[in-house]
C-alpha distance (Angstrom), angle and dihedral (degrees) to the residues before:
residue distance angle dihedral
X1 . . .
X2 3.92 . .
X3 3.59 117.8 .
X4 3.64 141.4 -180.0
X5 4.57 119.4 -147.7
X6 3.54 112.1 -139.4
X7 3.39 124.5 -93.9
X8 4.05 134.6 -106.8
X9 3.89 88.7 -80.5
X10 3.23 95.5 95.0
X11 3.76 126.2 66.7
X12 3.77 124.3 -127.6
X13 4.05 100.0 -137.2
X14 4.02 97.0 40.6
X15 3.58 92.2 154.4
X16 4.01 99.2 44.0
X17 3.97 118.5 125.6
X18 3.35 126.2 -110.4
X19 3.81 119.9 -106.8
X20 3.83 97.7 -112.1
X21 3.80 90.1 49.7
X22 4.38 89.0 48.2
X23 3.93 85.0 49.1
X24 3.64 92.3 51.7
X25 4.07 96.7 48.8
X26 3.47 88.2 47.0
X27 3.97 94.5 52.7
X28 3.99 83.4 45.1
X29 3.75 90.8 50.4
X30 3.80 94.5 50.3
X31 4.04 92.5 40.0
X32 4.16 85.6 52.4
X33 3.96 89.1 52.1
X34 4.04 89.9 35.9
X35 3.62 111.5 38.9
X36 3.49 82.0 173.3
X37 4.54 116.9 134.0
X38 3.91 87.4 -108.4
X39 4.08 98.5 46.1
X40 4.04 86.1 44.7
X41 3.82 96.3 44.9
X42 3.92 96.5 61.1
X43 3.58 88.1 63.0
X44 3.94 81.1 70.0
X45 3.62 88.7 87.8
X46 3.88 95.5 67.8
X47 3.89 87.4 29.2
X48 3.92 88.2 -110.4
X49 3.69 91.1 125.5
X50 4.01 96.7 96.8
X51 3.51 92.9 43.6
X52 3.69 103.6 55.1
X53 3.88 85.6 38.7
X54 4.04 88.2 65.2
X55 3.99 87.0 42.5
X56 3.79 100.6 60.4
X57 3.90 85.3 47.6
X58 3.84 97.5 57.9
X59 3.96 101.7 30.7
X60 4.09 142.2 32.3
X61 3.84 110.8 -123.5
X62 4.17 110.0 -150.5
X63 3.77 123.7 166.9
X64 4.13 110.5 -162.5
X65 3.39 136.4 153.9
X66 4.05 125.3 -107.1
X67 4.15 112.2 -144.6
X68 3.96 110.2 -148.4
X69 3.23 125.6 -142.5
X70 4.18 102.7 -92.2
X71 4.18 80.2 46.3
X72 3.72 103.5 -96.4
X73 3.94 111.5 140.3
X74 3.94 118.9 -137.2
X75 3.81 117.6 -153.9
X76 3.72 118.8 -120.3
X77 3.19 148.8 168.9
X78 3.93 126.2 -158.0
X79 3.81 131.6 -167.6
X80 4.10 116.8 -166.4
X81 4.10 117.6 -170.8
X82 3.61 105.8 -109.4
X83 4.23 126.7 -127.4
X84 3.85 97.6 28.2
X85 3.88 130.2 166.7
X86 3.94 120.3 -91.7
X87 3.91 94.1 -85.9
X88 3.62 104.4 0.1
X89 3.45 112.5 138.9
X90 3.77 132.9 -160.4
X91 3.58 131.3 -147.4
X92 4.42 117.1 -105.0
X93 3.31 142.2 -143.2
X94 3.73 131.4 -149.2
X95 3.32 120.0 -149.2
X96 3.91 119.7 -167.9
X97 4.19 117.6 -167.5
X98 3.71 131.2 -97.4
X99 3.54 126.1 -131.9
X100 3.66 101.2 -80.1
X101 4.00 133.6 105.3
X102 3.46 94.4 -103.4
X103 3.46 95.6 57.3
X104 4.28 116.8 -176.0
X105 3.83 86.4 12.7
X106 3.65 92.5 76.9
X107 3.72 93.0 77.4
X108 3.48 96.7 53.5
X109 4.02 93.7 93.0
X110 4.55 72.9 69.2
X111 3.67 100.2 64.2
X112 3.69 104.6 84.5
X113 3.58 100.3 48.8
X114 4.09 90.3 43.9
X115 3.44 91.5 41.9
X116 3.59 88.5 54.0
X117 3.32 97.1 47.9
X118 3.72 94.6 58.1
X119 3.81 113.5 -91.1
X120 3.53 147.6 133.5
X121 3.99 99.3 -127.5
X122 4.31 114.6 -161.4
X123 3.75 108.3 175.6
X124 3.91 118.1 174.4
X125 3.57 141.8 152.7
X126 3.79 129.3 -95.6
X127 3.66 116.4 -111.6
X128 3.65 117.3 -73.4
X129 4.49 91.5 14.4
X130 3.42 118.2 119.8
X131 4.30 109.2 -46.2
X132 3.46 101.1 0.6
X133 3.86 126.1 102.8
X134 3.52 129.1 -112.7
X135 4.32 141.6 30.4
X136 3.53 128.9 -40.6
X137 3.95 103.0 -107.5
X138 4.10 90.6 174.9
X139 4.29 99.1 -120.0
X140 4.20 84.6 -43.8
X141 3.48 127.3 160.3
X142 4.13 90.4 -82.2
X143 3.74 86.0 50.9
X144 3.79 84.7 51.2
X145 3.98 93.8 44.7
X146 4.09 86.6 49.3
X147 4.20 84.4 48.6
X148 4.37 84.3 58.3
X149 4.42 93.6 37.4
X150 4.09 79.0 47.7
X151 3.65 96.3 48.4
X152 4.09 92.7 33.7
X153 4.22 71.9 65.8
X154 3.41 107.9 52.6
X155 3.90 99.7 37.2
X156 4.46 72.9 65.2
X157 3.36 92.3 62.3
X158 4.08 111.5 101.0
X159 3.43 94.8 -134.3
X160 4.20 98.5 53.3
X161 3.88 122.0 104.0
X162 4.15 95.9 -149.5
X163 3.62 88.7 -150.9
X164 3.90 96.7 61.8
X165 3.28 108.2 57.4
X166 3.59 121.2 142.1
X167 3.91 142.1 172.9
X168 3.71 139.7 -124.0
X169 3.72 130.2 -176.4
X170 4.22 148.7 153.2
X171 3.22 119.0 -155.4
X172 4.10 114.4 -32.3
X173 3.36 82.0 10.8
X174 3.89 95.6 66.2
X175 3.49 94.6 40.4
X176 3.73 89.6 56.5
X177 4.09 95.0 40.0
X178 4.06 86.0 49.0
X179 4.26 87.4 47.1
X180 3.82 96.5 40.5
X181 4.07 85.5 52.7
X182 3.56 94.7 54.8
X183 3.72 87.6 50.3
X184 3.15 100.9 42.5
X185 4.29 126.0 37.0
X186 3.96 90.8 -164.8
X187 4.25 82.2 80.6
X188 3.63 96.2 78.7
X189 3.64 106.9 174.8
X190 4.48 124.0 21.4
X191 3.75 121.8 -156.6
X192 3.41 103.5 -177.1
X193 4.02 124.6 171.0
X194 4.06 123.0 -154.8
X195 3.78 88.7 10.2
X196 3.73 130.7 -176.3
X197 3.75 118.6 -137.3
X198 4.24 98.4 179.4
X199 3.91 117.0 17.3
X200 3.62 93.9 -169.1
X201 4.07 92.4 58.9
X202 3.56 86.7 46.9
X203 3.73 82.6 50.9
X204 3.70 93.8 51.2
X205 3.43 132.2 13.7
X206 3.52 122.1 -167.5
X207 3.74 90.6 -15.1
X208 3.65 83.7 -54.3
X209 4.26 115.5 132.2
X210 4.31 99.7 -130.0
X211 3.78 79.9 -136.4
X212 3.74 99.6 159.1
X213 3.98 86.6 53.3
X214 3.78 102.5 42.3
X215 3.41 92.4 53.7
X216 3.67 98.9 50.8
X217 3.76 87.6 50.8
X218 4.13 91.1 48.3
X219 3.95 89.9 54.7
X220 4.03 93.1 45.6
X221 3.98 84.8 47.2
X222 3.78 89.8 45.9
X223 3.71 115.0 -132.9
X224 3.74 99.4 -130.0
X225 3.84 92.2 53.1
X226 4.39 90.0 49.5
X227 3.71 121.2 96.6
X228 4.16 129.4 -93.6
X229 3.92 84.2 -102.9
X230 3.69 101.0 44.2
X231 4.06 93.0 46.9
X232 4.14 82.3 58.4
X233 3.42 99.5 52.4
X234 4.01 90.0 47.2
X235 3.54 90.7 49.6
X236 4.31 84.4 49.0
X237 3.79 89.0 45.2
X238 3.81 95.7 51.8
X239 3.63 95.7 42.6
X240 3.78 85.8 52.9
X241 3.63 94.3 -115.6
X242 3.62 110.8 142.7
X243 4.12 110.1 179.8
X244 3.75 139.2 158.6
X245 4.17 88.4 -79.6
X246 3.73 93.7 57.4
X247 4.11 84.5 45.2
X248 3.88 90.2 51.3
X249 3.72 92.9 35.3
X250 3.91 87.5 55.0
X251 3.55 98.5 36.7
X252 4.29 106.9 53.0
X253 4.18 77.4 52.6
X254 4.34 91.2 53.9
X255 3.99 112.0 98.7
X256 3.65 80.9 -158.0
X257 3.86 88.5 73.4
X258 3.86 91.8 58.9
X259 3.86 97.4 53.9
X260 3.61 89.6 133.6
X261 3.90 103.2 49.8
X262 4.00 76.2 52.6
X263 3.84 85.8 57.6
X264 3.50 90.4 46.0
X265 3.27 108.5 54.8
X266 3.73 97.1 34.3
X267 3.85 92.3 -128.3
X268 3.67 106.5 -178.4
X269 4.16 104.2 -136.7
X270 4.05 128.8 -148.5
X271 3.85 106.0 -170.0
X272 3.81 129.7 173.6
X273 3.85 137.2 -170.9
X274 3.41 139.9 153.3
X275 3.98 140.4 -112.9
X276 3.64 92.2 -123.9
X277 3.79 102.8 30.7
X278 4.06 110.3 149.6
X279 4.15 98.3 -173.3
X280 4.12 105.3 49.4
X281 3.85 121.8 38.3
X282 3.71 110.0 -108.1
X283 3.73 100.7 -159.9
X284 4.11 84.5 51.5
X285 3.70 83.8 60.2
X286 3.37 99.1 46.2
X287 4.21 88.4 54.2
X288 3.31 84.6 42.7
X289 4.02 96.2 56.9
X290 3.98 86.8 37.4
X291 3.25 97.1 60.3
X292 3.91 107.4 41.2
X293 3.62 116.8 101.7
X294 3.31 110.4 -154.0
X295 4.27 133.0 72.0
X296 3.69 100.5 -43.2
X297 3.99 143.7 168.2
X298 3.48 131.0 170.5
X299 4.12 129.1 -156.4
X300 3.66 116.5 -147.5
X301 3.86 112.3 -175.4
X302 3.89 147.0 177.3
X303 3.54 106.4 -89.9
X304 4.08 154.1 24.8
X305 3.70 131.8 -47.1
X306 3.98 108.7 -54.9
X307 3.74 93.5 -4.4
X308 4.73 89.8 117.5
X309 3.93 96.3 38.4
X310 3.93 100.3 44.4
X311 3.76 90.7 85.9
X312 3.48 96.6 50.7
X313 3.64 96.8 51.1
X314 3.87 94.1 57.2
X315 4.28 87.7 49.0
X316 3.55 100.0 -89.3
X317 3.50 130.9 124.1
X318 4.27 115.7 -81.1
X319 3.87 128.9 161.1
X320 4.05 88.0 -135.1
X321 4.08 101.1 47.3
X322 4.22 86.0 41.9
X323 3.74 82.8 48.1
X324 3.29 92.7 47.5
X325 4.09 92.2 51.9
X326 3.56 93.3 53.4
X327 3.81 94.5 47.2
X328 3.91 95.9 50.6
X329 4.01 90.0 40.1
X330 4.33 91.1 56.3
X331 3.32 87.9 54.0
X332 4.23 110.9 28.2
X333 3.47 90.1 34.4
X334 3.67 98.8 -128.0
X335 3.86 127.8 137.1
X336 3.89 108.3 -127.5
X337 4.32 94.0 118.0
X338 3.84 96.9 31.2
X339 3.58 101.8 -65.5
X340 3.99 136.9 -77.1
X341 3.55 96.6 -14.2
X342 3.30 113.2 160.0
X343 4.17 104.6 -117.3
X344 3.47 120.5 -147.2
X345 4.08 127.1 -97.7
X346 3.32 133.7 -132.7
X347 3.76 133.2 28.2
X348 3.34 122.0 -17.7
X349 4.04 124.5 -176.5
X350 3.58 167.2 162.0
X351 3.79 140.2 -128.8
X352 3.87 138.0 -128.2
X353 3.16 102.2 -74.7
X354 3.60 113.5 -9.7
X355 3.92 108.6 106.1
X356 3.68 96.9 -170.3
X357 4.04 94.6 41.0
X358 4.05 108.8 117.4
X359 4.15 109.0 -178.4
X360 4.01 104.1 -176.8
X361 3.74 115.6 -155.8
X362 4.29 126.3 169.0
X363 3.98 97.3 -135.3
X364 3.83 135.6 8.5
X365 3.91 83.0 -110.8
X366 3.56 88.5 66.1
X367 3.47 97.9 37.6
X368 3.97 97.4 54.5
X369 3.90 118.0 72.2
X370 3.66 128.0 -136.5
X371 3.77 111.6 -87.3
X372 3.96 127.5 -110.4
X373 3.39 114.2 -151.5
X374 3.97 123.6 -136.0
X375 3.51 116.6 -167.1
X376 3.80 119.8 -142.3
X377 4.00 122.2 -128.6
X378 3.69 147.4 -171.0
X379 3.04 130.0 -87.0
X380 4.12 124.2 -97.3
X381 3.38 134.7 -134.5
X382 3.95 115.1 -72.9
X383 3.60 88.7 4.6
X384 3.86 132.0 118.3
X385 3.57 107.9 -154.2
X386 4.00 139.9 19.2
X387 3.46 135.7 -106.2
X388 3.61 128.4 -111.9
X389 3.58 120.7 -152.7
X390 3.54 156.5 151.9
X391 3.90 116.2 -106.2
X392 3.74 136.1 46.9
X393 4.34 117.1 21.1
X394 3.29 112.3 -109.6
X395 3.93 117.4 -142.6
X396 3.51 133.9 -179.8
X397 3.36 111.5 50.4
X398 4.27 134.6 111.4
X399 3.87 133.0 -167.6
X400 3.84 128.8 -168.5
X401 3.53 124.6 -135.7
X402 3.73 114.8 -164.5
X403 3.66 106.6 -135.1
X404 3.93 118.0 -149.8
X405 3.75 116.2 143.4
X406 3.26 102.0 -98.5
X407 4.00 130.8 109.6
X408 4.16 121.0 -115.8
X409 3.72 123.0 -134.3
X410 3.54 89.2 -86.1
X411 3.94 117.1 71.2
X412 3.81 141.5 158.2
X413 3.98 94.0 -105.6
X414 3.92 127.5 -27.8
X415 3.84 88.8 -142.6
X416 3.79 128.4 25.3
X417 3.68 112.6 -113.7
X418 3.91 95.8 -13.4
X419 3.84 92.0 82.2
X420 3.42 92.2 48.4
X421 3.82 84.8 52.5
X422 3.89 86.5 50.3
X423 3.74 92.9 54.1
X424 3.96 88.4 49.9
X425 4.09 89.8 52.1
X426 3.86 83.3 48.2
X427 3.40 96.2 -102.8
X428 3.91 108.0 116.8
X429 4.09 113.6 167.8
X430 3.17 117.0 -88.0
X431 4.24 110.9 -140.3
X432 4.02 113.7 -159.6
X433 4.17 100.5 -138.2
X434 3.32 94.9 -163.4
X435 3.90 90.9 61.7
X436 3.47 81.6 64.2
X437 4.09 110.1 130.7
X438 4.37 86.4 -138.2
X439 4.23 76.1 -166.0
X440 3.50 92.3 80.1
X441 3.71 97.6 13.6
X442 3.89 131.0 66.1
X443 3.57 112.3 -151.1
X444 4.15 123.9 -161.0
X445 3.73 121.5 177.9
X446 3.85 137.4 -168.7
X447 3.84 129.9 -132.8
X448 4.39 106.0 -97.9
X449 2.99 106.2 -91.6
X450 3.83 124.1 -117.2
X451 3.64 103.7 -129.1
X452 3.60 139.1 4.0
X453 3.39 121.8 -64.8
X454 3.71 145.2 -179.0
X455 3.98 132.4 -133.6
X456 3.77 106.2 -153.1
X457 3.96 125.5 167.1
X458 3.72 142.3 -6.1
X459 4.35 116.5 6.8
X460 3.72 119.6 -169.6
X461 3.72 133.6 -167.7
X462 3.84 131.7 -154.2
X463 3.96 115.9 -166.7
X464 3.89 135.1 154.8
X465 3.95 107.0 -122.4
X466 3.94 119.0 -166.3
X467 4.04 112.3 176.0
X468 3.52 129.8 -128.7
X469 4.24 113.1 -77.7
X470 3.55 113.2 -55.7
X471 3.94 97.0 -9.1
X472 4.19 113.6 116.0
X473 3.78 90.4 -157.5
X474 4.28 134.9 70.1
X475 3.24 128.9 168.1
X476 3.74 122.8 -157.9
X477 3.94 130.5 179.2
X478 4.12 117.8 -152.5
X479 3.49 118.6 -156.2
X480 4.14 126.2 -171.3
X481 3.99 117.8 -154.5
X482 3.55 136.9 -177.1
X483 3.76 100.2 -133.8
X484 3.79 133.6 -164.2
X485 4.34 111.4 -132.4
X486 3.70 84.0 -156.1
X487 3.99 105.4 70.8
X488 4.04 102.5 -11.0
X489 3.76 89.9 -105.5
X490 4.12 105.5 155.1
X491 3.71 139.1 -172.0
X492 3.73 123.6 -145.0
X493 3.89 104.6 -121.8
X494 3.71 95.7 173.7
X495 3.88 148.9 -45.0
X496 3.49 157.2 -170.4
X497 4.14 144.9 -158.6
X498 3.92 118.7 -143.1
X499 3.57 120.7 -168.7
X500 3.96 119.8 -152.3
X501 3.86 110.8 -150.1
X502 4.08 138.6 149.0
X503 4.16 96.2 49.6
X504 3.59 139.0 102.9
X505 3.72 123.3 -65.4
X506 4.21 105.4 -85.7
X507 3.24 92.4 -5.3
X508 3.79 118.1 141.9
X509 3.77 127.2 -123.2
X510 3.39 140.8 -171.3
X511 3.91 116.0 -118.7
X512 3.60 121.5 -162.7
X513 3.98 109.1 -178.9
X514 4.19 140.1 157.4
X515 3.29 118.4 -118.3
X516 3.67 118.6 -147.0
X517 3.81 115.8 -75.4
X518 3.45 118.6 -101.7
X519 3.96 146.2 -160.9
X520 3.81 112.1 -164.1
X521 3.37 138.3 151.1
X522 3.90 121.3 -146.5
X523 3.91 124.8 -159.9
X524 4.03 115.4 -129.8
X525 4.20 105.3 -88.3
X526 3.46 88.9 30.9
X527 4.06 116.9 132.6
X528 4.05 126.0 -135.6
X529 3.84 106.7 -141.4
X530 3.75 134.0 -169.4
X531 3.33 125.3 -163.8
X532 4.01 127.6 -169.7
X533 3.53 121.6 -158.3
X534 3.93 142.2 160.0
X535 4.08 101.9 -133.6
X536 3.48 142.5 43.3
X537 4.33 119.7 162.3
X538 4.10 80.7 -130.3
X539 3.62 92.6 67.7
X540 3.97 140.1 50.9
X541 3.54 105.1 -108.5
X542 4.06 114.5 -142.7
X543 3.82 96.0 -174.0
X544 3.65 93.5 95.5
X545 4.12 87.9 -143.5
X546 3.73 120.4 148.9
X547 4.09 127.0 -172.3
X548 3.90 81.6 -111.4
X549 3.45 99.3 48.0
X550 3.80 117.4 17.7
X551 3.57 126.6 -166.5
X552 3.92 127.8 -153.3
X553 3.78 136.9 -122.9
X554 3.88 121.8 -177.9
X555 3.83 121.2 -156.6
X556 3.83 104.9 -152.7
X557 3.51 139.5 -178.2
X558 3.68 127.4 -133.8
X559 3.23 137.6 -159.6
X560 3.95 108.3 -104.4
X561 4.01 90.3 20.2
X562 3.41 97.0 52.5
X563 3.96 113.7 173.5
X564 3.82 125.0 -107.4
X565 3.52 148.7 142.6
X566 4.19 131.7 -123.9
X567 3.14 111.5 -148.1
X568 4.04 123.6 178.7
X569 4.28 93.4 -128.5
X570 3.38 115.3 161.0
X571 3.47 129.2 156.6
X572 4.10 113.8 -104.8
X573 3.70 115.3 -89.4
């Protein structure tokens, strides 16, 4: 299969922390080793001083390293409440790393209010991350054998109730809490923040390579420090070659293949993702969540991957680490959120681009409203784009879309995570339409709508795809905007890439694909947009289309497969 990498847009350490916040971990390290007046009074400078004062007086702070089995040694850190009863024992938290250099020492920002609220706290660093021994084996079965050694460990410790064990995690570290649960029924409750529920759909989407994603998340693993198999399936995944190995390699690492030790167990599950999120498929998380039987409750926010829990894990306040508290005291029994109140189940949410909007809902089937469907049309005389509307199909018609290689104004994200972040900060990117080059991009547009009115769940699109002459492959990427009549000025409210593969040589297909879900909120006079093009540096590209020597793919519409789009519109309560 031809592909295309992404370009330069995107940087290579999206999710690295800014200096200020490395200074202050490492003051917090060196205060937690040194509760000493001098070690404790730098944190003056982000007014941490008090805090970590109060910390060293209620619980010990140790780092230490934890040998395996085979001999490699996993960094840790563990923090044990101080002045306890002859055989009291206190409920603990395990805290596997995210994705960042630092590794375990990310968490550390967590310790005062856990320690506070009465548990035994071991954080440490997944084999091959940051100071720990070993290869990267991406939250696979030896990452969940090292999850048992590590608990084997801390259920040692004096001070640990074995029957109140619990675990938290952002990012890799959810994915590996969520794994090491399923694998393991001593983890009886998982918190886990930016989760993934299916790696190989946030892999490949549509039959669309994430390419932009995966190989942000290769250089933050570093390849020299990843395992024999996980260097082959990069080398697979960049070359665009997805086969059973990268399947199986993808699935054994999918909590959504362990639905039933889940049910077994009875492990109550805290997940969160994001309506934007560019690194972990959100509708796998979403099937994920749906079909889990046990306690669950899922956090959908404004933003990218990481952008809502950041906060929280450096001590500040953040809906998914005070979440998080309240989920693992209900069922550990500790007091880090206010004690064993019971948190609520479900899904809970925000809208585009509301920060402090919170919509509560008990299951995604209540959550998602029933789709409208807008069909898409030609193009009329003297015009430059087509209507989209609501009515009678509209067959017959075919646009071209020059295909080159190169991205259109409007894109998924121009950076990983730090548009997301944007969006949070209320800042989302603002795309200028009318800059749009209709050559390579087809443009349909609705009537303004006359009131406000809210896009909330599941979107699907139906289009006829025939790939440039004599290629069986096109790729196309669909985005959905919220656009103002006034100026052009748009808003991405969601999107999706599909991939057509497996037929005939320019022959056409019909696609019929979900976008990703969406919560938005659209002022009265506002427009809905969608936009078709055949590039975006997030995606491989299979069009095989160069600035030099362009190729052409037509989206058509037949007669008895007319195109449209669904879209959940409804007008705000």
């Amino acid at each position: 299969m031809g592909t295309s990498m992404p370009g330069d847009a995107y940087s290579a350490t999206p999710f690295a922390l800014d200096d200020d916040s490395l200074h202050q971990l490492d003051a917090i390290r060196e205060a937690l080793l040194d509760p000493s007046p001098r070690r404790i009074g730098r944190l003056d400078q982000w007014g941490l001083a008090d805090t970590y004062e109060v910390y060293s007086e209620v619980a010990a702070y140790q780092e230490t390293q934890i040998v395996m089995s085979d001999g490699t040694r996993i960094d840790a850190a563990l923090s044990v409440p101080r002045n306890l009863a002859p055989g009291q024992t206190c409920p603990t938290v395990v805290m596997p790393a995210p994705l960042v250099g630092i590794g375990r020492k990310a968490y550390l920002g967590m310790f005062p209010r856990l320690a506070l609220g009465g548990y035994v706290v071991l954080a440490y660093s997944q084999r091959g991350l940051a100071e720990s021994d070993g290869e990267i084996q991406v939250a696979g079965p030896t990452d969940w054998s090292d999850g048992s050694e590590i608990l084997n460990w801390v259920s040692e410790q004096e001070a640990v109730d074995q029957d109140r064990i619990g675990c938290f995690g952002a990012s890799y570290g959810a994915g590996t809490s969520l794994l090491l649960a399923a694998h393991d029924s001593r983890v009886k409750v998982v918190a886990g923040a930016s989760a993934w529920g299916d790696l190989f759909a946030s892999l490949y989407e549509n039959g669309t390579t994430h390419l932009a994603a995966f190989d942000a998340l290769v250089t933050l693993f570093g390849e020299d420090r990843c395992s024999k198999e996980f260097r082959e399936v990069i080398e697979k995944i960049r070359n665009n070659v997805i086969d059973d190995d990268v399947r199986e390699f993808a699935r054994v690492r999918s909590p959504k293949e362990y639905l039933s030790a889940y049910y077994e167990y009875q492990t109550p599950v805290l997940m969160g993702t994001y309506w934007h999120e560019t690194i972990f498929s959100v509708p796998a998380v979403i099937d994920f969540f749906t079909q889990l039987q046990t306690p669950k409750s899922l956090l959908i926010q404004i933003g990218d991957h990481g952008n809502g829990e950041g906060p929280g894990l450096l001590g500040l306040i953040a809906k998914p680490t005070e979440m998080s508290y309240r989920w693992l005291d209900h069922y550990l029994g500790g007091s880090a959120g206010g004690g064993g109140e019971t948190p609520r189940l479900g899904v809970r949410s925000e809208y585009m681009h509301n920060l402090l909007s919170e919509v509560n809902h008990d299951s995604w089937e209540d959550y998602a409203l029933a789709k409208q469907r807008f069909h898409l049309g030609s193009v009329q005389s003297g015009q430059t784009d087509a209507t989209m509307a609501q009515g009678p199909a509209q067959p017959g018609w075919t646009r071209s879309l020059r295909a080159t290689g190169a991205d259109t104004e409007v894109v998924v994200a121009p950076k990983l995570v730090q548009t997301g972040m944007a969006e949070r900060m209320g800042l989302p990117k603002v795309y200028k339409t009318p800059d749009e080059d209709r050559a390579r991009a087809a443009v349909w547009t609705s009537a303004p709508l006359e009131q406000p009115m809210r896009v909330q769940g599941d979107l699907e699109l139906r289009v006829t795809v025939k790939p440039a002459a004599g290629r069986t492959e096109a790729t196309i990427v669909a985005y959905l905007l919220d656009c103002n009549p006034a100026n052009g000025n748009a808003y991405i409210i969601t999107n999706a890439p599909f991939t057509l593969t497996g037929g005939k040589a320019g022959e056409a297909r019909t696609a019929t694909f979900p976008l990703q879900p969406a919560h938005y909120v659209l002022a009265k006079g506002r427009q809905l947009q969608l936009i078709i093009d055949t590039y975006d540096p997030f995606f491989a590209d299979a069009n095989g289309g160069t600035e030099a020597k362009p190729t052409v793919v037509q989206i058509t519409s037949p007669k008895g497969a007319e195109s449209y789009i669904d879209i959940p519109l409804h007008p705000l309560p």
